[in-house]
N, C-alpha and C positions, 0 to 999 in steps of 0.2 A: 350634189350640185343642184343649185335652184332651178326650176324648170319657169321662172318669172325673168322678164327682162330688163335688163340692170336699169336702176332707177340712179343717177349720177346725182353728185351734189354740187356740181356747178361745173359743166363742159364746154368749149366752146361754139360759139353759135356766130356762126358770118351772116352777113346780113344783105350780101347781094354783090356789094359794087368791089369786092376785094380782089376778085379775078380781072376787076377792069385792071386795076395797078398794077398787079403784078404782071398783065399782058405787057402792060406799058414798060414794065424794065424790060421785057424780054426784047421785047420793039427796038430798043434804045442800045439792048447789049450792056446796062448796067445790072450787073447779077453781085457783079460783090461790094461790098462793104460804098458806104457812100451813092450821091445820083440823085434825081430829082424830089424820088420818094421821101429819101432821108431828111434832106432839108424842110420842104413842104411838111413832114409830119410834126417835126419842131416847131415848126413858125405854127401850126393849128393848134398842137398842145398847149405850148405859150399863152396862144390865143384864149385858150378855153378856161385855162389854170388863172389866167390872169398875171401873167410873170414877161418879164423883159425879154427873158429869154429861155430857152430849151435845148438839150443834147441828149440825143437818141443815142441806147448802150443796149448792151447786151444782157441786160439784168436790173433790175432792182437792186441788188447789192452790191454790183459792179459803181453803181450810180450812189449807195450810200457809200462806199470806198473811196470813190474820187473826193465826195464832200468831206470826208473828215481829213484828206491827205491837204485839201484845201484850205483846210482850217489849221494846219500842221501840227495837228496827231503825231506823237512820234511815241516812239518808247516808255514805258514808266509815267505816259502821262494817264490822267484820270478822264472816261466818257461817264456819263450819266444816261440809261438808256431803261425804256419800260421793259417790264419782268414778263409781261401777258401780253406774246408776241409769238411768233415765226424767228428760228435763229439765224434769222440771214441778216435780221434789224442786229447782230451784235457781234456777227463774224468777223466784219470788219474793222470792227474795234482791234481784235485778235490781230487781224492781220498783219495793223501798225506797229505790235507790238504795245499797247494801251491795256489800261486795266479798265475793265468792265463795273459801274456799281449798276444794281437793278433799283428799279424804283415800281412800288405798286400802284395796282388800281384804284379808281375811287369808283363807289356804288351807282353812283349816276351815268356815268357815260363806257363802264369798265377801262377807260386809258388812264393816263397818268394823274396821279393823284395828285393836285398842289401842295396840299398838306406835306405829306409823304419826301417831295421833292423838296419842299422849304427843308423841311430837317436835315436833308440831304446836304444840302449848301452850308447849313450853319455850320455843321458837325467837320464836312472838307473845310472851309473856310479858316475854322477854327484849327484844324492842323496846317491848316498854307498849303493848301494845296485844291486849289478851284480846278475843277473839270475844265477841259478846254472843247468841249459840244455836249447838248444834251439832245438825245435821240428820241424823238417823242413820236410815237404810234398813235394811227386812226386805224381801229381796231374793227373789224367785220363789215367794215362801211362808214362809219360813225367819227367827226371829229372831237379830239380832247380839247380841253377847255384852255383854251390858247390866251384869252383876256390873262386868267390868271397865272399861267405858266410864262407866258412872257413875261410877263409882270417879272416874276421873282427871276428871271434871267438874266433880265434886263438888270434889272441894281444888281446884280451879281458878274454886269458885262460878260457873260457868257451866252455863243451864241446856240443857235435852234436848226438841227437839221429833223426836216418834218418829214416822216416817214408812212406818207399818204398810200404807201403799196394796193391796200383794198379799201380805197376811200375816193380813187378818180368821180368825180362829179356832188361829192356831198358837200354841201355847206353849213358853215360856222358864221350867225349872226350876217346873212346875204352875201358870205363872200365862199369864193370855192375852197376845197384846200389843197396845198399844195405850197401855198404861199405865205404861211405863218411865220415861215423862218427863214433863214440864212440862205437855206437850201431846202428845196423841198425834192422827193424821190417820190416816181410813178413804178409800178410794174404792171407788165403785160404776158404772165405766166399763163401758160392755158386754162387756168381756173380762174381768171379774172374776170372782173365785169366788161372788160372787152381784152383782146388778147393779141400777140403778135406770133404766138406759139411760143415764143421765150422773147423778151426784151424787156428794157427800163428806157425812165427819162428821167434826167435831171434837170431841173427849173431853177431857175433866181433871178431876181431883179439885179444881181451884180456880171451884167455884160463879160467884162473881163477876166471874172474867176472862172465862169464857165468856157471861152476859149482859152487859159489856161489846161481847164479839164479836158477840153478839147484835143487839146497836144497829150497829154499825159494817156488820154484813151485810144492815140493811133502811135502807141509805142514811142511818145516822145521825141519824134526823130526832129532834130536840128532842120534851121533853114539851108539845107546844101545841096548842090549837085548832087552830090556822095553822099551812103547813109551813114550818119553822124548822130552820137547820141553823148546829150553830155548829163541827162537825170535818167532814173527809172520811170517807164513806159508799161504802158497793159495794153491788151490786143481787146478792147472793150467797145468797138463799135457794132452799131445796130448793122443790120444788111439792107438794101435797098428791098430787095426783093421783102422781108418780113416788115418793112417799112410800109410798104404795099398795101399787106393786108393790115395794120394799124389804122391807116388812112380809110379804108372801108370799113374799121371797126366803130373808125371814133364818129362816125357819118350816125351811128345808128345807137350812139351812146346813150342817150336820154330815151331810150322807147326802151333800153336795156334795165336802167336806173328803173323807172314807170314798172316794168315787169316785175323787177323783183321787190319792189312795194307790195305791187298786188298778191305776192307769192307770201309774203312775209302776212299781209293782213288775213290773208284766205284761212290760214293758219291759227293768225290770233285768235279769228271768231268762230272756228272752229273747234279749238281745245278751251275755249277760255272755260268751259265749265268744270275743268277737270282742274280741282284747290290747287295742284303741289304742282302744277306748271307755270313758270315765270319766266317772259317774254325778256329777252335784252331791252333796256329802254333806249327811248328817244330822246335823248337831253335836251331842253329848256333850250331854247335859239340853233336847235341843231337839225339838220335833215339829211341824214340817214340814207345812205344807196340802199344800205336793207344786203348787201353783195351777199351775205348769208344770213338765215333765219337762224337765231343760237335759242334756245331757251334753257333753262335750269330748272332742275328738280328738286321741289324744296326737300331735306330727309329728315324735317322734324313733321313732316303733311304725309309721307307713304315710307315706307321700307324698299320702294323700288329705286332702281340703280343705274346710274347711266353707264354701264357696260351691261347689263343685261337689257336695254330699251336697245343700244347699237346690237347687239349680238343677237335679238328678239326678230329685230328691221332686215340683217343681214340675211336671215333667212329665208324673207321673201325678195332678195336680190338690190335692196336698199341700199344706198350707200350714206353712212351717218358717219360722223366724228366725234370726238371730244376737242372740248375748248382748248386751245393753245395749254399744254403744261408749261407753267411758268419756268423762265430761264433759271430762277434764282433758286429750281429745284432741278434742273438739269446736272447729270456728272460732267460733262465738261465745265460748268462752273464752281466746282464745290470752293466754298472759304473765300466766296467773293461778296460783300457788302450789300445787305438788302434792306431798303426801307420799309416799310411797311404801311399803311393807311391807318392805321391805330392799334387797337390790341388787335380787330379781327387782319389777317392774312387773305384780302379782296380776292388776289388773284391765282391763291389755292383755292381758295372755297370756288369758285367758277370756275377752276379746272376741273375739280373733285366732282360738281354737279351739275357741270353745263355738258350740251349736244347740239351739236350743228346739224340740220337739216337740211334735206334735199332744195337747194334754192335753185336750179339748175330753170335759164332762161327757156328751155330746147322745153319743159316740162307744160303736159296740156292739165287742164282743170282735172280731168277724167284720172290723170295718174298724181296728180297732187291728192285729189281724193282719198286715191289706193293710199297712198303715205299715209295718211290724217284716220283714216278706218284701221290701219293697223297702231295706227298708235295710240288708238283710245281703246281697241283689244288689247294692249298691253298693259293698260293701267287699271282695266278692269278684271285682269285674270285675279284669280285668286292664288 
């Protein structure tokens, strides 16, 4: 066992005032589900996302579920959803009963490719058979290129649930994301750039579908004295009390975003002399939370390997990843429909040779260091 002390890749960090809130439900005797918190964190998210409206859940995926039951997902229908993801962006697909197609990366922003997507539409089109949502990912912080994704959505009247999970505070061409699509979906898992310990929020400028979801996420019960239920319901509300500390997270959101810049460039300008390391970019009108630092190994520049740089790191009590392994090479999807970005396969190649790094806000210069000295002894062992 490592005698260094664990160095995280991104923990949660409170920021002071989360214990006011939470005092305040206890005050108040709201402890479960619903209360002033719950509402209040809505109306701030809204706020912030830019959207009409907001519904605090219990998940990220709880909140991509509701959106495609929304869209009415049913059985045998087709989702379009990116490949170079977390499988929570496509469980929900599953769940409906929907068939999954993946869609690859493009080189610039690693999300969804337009390209890759255009052929996707033409090829379903051309059997009759149009997706009924496309599930588009902001990937490590960073928004996909929405101008043109929408674009081809749009003449294809299909709509866009935006799956901003690790992308709370970036923005696309001055606006937040969140709100590219139909629906947009937040997470607040403990490794977020801010966190509620577990929850989601759903956004949308459509008032009405979200107090639909509303009802659908407090088990659907009918307007009655009596509980009455006449559709299927899910037990998918936030608590007031982790509402709480949301409301203290999101107070100290943008010194969070600022932080992990700084964390992401300390990095850049410290490895950049080392050839066969490549930094995630920053796409052309895009600004970047940075939520994780990724970079990739070029393997035509060293023979060194991204499980031996993770497994090198671990050593010294490091905690590193690899890039999201694409869905479209996961066993639960075998013989499911892959696009691709052209002949090269984007978001295997950035599986195969990408690593996520300690971006953890809680991290002082001093142990950013440690990280960055052991990772340039790694490229220079022989």
């Amino acid at each position: 066992m490592s005698g260094y002390d664990r160095i995280y890749l991104a923990s949660p960090h409170m920021g002071g005032n989360e214990q006011k809130y939470i005092n305040r439900a206890f005050e108040t005797n709201w402890i479960a589900p619903l209360g002033e918190n719950v509402d209040l964190f809505e109306q701030e998210i809204a706020s912030y996302a830019g959207s009409n409206g907001a519904l605090a859940l219990s998940s990220g995926t709880a909140a991509i579920h509701l959106a495609l039951i929304l869209l009415g997902v049913g059985r045998d229908d087709v989702v379009f959803c990116s490949s170079l993801t977390f499988i929570a962006s496509a469980n929900p697909i599953l769940y409906q009963g929907a068939i999954p197609v993946f869609i690859d990366s493009e080189p610039d922003t690693w999300n969804m490719s337009p390209s890759a997507l255009r052929s996707a539409f033409e090829l379903y089109a051309a059997r009759k058979k149009l997706p009924k949502a496309v599930v588009v990912v902001n990937l490590y912080g960073q928004s996909a290129d929405y101008n043109q994704i929408k674009d081809i959505c749009d003449s294809y009247g299909v709509p866009i649930v935006e799956d901003a999970a690790e992308s709370l505070g970036a923005t696309y061409h001055g606006k937040r994301t969140g709100g590219f699509g139909k629906f947009g979906i937040f997470s607040f898992n403990g490794n977020k750039i801010i966190t509620t310990s577990g929850g989601g929020m759903l956004v949308s400028d459509d008032t009405a579908a979200l107090e639909k979801a509303r009802f659908y996420s407090t088990q659907a019960r009918d307007k009655a004295i009596h509980y009455q239920h006449s559709e299927l319901g899910y037990n998918y509300r936030l608590s007031n009390v982790l509402a709480g500390i949301g409301r203290g997270q999101l107070e100290v959101l943008d010194e969070r975003i600022n932080k992990k810049r700084e964390i992401f460039e300390r990095y850049r300008e410290q490895l950049q002399d080392i050839d066969s390391i490549r930094f995630m970019p920053e796409a052309n009108g895009c600004t970047s939370t940075r939520w994780l630092t990724v970079m990739t190994i070029d393997p035509d520049a060293t023979n060194k390997k991204t499980y031996e740089l993770i497994n090198y790191l671990q050593q010294y009590n490091i905690e590193s990843r690899p890039v999201w392994k694409p869905l479209h090479m996961q066993p639960l999807f075998q013989n499911i429909d892959y696009f691709r970005y052209n002949e090269l396969d984007v978001s295997q190649n950035l599986f195969y040779n990408g690593v996520c790094l300690p971006s953890d806000t809680n991290m002082t210069e001093n142990t950013q260091d440690f990280v960055i000295d052991k990772i340039r002894a790694f490229f220079h062992q022989r």
